[in-house]
N, CA, C and O atoms as a GROMACS GRO file, in nm:
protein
  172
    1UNK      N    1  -0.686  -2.277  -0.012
    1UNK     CA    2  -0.781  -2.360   0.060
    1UNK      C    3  -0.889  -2.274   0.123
    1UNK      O    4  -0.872  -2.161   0.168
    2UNK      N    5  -0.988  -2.333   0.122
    2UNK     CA    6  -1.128  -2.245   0.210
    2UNK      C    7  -1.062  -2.223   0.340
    2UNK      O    8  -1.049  -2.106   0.378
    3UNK      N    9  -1.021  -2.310   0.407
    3UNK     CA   10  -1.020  -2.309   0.536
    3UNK      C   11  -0.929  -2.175   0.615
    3UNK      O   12  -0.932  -2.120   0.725
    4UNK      N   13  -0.840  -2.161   0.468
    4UNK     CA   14  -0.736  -2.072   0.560
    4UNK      C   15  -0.804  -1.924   0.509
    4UNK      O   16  -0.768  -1.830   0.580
    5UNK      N   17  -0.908  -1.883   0.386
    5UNK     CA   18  -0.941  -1.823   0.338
    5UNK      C   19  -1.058  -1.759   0.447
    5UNK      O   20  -1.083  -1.640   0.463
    6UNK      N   21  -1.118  -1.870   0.513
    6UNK     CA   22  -1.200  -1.864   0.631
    6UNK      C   23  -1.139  -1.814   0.750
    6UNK      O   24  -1.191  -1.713   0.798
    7UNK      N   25  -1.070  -1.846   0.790
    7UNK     CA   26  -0.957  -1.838   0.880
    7UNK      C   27  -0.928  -1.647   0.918
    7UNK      O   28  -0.954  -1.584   1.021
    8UNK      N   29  -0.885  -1.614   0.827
    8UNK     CA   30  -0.823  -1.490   0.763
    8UNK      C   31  -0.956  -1.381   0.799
    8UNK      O   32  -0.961  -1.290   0.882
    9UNK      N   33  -1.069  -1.436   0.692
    9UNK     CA   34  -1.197  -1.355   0.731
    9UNK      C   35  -1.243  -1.355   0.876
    9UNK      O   36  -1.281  -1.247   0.920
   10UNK      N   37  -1.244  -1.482   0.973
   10UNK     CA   38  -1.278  -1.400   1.111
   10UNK      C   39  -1.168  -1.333   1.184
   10UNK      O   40  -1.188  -1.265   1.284
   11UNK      N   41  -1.040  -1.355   1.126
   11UNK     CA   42  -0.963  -1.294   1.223
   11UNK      C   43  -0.976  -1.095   1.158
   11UNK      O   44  -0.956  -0.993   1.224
   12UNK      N   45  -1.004  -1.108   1.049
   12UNK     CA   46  -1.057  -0.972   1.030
   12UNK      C   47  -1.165  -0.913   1.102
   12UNK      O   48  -1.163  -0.804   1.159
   13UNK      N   49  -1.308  -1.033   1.092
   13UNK     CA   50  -1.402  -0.939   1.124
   13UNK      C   51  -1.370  -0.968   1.270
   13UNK      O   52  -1.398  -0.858   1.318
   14UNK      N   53  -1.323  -1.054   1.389
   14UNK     CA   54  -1.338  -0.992   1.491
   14UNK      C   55  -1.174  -0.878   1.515
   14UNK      O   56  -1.103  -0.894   1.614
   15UNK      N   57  -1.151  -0.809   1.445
   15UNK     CA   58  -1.050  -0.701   1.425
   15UNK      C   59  -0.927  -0.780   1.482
   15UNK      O   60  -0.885  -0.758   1.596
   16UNK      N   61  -0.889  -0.843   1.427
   16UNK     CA   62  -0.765  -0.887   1.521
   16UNK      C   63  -0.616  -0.801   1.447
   16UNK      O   64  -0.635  -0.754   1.335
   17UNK      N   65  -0.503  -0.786   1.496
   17UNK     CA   66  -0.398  -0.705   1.437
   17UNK      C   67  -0.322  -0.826   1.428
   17UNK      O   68  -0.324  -0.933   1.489
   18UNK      N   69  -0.250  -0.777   1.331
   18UNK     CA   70  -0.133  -0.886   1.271
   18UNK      C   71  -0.068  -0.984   1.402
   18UNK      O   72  -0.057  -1.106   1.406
   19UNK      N   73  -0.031  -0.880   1.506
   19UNK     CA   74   0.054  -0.941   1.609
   19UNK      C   75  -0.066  -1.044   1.695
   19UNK      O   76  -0.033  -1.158   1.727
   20UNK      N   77  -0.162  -1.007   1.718
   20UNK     CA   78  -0.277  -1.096   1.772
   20UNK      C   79  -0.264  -1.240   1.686
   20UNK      O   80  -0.201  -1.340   1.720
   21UNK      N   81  -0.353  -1.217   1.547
   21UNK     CA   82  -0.301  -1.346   1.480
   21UNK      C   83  -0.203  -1.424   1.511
   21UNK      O   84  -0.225  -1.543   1.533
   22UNK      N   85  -0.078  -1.372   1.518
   22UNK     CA   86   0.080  -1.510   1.542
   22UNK      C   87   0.070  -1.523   1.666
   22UNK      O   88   0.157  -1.599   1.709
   23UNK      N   89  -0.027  -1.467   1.780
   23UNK     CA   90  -0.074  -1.581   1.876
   23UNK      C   91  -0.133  -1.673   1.874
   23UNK      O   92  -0.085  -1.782   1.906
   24UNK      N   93  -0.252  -1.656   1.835
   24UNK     CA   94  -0.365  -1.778   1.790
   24UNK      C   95  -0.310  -1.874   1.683
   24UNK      O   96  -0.344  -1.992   1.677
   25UNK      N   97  -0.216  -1.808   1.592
   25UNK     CA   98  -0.177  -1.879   1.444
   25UNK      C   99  -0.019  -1.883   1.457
   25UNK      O  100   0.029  -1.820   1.363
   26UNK      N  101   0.086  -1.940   1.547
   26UNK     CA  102   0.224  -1.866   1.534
   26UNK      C  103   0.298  -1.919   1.426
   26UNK      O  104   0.419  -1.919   1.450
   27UNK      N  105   0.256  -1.980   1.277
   27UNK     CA  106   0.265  -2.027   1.149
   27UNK      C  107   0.246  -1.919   1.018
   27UNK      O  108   0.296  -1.922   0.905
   28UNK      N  109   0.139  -1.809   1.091
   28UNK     CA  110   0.040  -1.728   1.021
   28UNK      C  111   0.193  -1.643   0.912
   28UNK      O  112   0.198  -1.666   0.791
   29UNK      N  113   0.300  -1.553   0.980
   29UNK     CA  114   0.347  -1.521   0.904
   29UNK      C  115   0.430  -1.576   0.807
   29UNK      O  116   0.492  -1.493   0.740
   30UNK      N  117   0.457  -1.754   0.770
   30UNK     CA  118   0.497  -1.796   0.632
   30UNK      C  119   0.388  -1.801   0.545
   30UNK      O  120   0.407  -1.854   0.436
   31UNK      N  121   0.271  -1.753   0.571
   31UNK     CA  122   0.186  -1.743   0.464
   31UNK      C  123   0.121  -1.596   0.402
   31UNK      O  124   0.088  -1.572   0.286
   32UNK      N  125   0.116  -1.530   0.492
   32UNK     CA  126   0.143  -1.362   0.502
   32UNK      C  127   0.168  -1.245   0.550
   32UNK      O  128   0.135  -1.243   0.669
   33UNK      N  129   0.208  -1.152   0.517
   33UNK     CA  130   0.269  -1.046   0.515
   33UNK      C  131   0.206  -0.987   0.611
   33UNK      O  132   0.092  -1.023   0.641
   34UNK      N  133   0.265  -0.895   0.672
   34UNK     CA  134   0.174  -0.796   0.754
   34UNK      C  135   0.106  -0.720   0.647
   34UNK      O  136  -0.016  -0.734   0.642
   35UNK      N  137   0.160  -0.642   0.560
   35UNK     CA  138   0.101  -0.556   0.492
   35UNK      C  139   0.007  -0.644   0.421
   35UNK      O  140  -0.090  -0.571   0.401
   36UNK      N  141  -0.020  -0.770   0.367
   36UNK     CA  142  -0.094  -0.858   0.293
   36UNK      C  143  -0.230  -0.851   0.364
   36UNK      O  144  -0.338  -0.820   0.316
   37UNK      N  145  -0.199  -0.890   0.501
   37UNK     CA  146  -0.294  -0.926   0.586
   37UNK      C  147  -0.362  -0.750   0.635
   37UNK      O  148  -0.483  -0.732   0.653
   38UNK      N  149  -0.284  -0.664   0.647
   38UNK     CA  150  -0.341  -0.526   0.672
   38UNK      C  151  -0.446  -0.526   0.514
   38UNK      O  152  -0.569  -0.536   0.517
   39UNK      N  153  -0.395  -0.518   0.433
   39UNK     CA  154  -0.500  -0.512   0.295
   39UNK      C  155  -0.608  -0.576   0.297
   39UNK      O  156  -0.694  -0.513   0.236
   40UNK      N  157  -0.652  -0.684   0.342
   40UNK     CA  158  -0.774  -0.778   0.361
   40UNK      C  159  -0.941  -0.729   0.396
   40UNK      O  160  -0.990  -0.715   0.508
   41UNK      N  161  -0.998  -0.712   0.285
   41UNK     CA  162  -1.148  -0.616   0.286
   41UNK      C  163  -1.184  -0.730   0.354
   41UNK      O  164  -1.129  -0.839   0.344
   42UNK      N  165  -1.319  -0.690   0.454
   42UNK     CA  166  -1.434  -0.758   0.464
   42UNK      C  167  -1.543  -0.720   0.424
   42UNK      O  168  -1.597  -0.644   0.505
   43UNK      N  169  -1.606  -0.740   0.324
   43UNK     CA  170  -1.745  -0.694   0.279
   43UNK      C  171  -1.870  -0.705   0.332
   43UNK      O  172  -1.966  -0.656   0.272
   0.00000   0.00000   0.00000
């Protein structure tokens, strides 16, 4: 889905760390990995 694809990209660009995310998102890790989410370019 865009939304979660969207989602993902600002929590990158405003640098957020895995553990930040499952505050804002506490769902975030049945959909990915820490290491998944560490891999995530922003161009």
């Amino acid at each position: 889905m865009i939304e979660i694809q969207l989602d993902n990209l600002v929590y990158r660009l405003y640098e957020l760390t895995y553990d930040e995310v499952l505050v804002v998102e506490p769902g975030f890790s049945e959909r990915m990995s820490k290491e998944e989410y560490e891999g995530l370019k922003v161009d």
